[in-house]
VEXMIVEX-744911 format. One record per atom (N, C-alpha, C, O, CB): atom name; x, y, z; residue number from 1. Coordinates in nm, 2 decimals, always signed. Glycine has a CB too. Layout:
<rs>
   atom       px       py       pz     n
     CA        X        Y        Z   NUM
...
</rs>
This chain:
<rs>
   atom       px       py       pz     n
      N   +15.98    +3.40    -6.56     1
     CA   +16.10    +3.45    -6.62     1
      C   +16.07    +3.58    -6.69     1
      O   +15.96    +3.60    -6.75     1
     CB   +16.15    +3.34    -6.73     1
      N   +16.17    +3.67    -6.68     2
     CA   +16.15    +3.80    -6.77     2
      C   +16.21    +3.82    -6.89     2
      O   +16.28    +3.72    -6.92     2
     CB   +16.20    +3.91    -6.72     2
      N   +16.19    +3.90    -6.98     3
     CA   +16.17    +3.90    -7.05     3
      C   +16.29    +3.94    -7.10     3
      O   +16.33    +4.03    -7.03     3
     CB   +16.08    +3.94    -7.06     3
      N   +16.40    +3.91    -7.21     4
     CA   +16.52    +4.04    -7.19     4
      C   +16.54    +4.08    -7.32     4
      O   +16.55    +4.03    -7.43     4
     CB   +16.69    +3.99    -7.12     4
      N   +16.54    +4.23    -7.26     5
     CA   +16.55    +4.35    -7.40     5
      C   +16.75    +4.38    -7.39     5
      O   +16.83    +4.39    -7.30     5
     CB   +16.42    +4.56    -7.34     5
      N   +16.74    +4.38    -7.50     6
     CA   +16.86    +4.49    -7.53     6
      C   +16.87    +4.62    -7.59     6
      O   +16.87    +4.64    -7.71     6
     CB   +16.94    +4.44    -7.61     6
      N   +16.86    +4.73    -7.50     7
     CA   +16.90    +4.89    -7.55     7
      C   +16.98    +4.96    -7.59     7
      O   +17.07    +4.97    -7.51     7
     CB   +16.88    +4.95    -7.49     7
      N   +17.00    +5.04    -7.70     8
     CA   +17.08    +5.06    -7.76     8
      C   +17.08    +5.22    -7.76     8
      O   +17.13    +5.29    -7.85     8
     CB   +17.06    +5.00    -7.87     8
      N   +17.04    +5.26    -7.67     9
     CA   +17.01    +5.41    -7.65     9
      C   +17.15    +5.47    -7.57     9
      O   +17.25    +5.41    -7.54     9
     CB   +16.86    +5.44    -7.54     9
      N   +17.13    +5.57    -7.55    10
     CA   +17.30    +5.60    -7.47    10
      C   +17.24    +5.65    -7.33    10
      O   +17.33    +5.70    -7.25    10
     CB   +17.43    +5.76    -7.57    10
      N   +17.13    +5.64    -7.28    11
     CA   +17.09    +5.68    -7.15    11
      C   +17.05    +5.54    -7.11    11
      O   +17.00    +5.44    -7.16    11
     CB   +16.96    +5.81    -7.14    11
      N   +17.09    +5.57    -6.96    12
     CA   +17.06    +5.39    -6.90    12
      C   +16.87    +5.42    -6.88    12
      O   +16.80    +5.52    -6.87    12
     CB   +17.18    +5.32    -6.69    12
      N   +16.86    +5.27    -6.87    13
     CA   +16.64    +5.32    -6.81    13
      C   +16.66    +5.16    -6.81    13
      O   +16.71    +5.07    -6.87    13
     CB   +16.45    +5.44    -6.98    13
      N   +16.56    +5.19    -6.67    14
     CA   +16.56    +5.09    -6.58    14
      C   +16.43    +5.03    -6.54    14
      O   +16.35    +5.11    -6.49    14
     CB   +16.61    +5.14    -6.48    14
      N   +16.42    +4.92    -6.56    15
     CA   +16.25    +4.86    -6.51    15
      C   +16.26    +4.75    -6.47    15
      O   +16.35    +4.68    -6.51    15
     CB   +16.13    +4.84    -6.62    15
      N   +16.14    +4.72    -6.36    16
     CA   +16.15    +4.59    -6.29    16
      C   +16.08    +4.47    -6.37    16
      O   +16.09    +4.36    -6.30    16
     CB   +16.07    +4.61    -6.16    16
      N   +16.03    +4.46    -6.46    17
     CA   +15.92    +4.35    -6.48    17
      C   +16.00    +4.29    -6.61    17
      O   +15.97    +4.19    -6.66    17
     CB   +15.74    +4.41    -6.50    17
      N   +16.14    +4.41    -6.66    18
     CA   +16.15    +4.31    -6.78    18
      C   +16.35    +4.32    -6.76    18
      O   +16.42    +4.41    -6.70    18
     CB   +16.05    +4.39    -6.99    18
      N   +16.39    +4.24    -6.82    19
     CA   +16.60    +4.23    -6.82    19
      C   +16.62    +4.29    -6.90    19
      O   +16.57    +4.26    -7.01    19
     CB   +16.70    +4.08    -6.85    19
      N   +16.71    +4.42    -6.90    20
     CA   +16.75    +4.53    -6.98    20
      C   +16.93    +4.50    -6.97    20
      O   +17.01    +4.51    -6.88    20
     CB   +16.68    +4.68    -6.92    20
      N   +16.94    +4.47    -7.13    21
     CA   +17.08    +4.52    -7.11    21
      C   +17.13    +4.61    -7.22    21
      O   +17.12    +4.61    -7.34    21
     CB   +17.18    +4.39    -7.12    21
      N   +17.17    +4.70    -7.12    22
     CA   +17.24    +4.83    -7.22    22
      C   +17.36    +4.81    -7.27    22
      O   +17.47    +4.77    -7.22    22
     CB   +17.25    +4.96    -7.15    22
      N   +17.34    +4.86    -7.40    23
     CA   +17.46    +4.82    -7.51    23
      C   +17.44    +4.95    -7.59    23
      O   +17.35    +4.94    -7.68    23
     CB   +17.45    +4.67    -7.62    23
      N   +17.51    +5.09    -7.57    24
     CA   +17.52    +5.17    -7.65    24
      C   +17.58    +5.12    -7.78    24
      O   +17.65    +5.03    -7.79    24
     CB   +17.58    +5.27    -7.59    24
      N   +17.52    +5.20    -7.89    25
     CA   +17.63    +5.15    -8.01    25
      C   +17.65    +5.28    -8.06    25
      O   +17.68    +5.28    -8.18    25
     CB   +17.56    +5.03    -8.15    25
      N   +17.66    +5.44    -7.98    26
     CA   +17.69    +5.53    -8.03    26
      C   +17.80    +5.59    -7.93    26
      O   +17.78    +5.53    -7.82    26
     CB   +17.58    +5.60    -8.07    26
      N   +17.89    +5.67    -7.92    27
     CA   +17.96    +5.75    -7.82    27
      C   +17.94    +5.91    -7.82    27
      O   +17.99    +5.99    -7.90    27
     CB   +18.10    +5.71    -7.82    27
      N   +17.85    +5.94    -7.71    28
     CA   +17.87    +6.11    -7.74    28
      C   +17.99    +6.18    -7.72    28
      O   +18.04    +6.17    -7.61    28
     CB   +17.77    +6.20    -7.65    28
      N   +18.04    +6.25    -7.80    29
     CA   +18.15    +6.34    -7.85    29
      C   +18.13    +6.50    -7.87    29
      O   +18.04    +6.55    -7.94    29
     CB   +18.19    +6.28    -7.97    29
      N   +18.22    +6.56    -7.81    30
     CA   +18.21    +6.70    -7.86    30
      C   +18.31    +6.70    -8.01    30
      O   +18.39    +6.62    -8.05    30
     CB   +18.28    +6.83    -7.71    30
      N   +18.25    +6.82    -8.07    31
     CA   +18.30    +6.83    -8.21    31
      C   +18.37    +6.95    -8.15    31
      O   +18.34    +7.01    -8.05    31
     CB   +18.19    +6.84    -8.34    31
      N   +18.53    +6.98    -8.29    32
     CA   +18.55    +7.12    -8.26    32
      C   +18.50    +7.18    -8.37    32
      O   +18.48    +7.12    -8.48    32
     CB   +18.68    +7.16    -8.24    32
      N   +18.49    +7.31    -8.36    33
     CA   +18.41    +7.41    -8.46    33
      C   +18.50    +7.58    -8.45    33
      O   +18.51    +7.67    -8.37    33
     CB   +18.23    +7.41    -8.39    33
      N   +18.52    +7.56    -8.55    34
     CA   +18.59    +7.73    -8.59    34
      C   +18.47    +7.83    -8.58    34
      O   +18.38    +7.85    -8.66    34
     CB   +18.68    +7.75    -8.78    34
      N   +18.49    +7.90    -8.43    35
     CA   +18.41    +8.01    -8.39    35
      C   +18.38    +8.14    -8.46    35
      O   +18.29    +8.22    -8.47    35
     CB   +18.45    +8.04    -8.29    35
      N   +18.52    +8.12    -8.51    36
     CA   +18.51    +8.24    -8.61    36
      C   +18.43    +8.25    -8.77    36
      O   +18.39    +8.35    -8.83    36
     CB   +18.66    +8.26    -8.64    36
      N   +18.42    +8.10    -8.79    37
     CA   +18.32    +8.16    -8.87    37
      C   +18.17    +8.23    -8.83    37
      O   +18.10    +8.29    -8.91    37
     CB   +18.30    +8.05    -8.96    37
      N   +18.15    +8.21    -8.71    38
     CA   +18.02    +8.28    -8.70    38
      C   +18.05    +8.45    -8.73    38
      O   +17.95    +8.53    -8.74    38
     CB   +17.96    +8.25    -8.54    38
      N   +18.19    +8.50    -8.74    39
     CA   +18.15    +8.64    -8.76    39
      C   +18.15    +8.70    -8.92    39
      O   +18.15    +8.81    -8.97    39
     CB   +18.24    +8.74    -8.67    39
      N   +18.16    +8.56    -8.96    40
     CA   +18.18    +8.65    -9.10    40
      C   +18.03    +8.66    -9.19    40
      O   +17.95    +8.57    -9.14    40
     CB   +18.31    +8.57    -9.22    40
      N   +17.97    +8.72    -9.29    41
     CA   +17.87    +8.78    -9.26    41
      C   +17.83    +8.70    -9.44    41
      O   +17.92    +8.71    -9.53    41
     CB   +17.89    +8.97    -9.20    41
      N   +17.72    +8.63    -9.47    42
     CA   +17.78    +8.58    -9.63    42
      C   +17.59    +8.62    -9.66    42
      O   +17.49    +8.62    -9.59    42
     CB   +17.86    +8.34    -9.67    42
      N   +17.60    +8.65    -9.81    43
     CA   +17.52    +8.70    -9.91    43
      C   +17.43    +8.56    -9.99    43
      O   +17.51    +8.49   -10.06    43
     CB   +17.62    +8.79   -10.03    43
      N   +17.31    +8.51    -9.99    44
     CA   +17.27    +8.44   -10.01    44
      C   +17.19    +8.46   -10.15    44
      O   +17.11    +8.56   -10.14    44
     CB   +17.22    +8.41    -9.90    44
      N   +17.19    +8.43   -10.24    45
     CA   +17.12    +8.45   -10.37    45
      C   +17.04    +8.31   -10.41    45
      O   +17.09    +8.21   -10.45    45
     CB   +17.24    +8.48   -10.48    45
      N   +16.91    +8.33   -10.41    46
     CA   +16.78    +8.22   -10.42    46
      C   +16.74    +8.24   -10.55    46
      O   +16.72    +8.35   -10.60    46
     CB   +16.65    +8.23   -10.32    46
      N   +16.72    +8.11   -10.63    47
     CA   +16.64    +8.15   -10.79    47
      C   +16.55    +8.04   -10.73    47
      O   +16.58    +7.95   -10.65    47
     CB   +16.74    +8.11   -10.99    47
      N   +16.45    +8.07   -10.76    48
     CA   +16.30    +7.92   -10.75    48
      C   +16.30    +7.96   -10.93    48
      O   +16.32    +8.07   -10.99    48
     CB   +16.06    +7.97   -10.61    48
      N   +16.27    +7.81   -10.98    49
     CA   +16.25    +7.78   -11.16    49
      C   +16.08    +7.77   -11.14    49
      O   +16.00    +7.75   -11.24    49
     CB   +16.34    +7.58   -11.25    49
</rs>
C-alpha cells in the first residue's frame, strides 16, 4: 500500500511509489497596477538615530 500525501502547491508533481493528491489552497492571479506611477520620480529622505 502507498503512502498518500496531500499537496498544497499550485504546480502538479507526480511520483510513482507514493498517492498524491493535489489540493491547491492558493489561486494565481494577475494584479492590476497603475503604470503610471512608475514615471513619477519621488525624493527619499533617511535619518539613522
Amino acid at each position: 500500500m502507498r503512502p498518500v500525501i496531500v499537496m498544497t502547491q499550485t504546480s502538479k508533481f507526480k511520483r510513482e511509489d507514493v498517492c498524491i493528491l493535489h489540493k491547491p489552497l492558493i489561486d494565481v492571479a494577475p494584479l492590476s497596477f497603475d503604470t503610471e506611477l512608475l514615471e513619477v520620480n519621488y525624493d527619499w529622505l533617511i535619518f539613522f538615530v
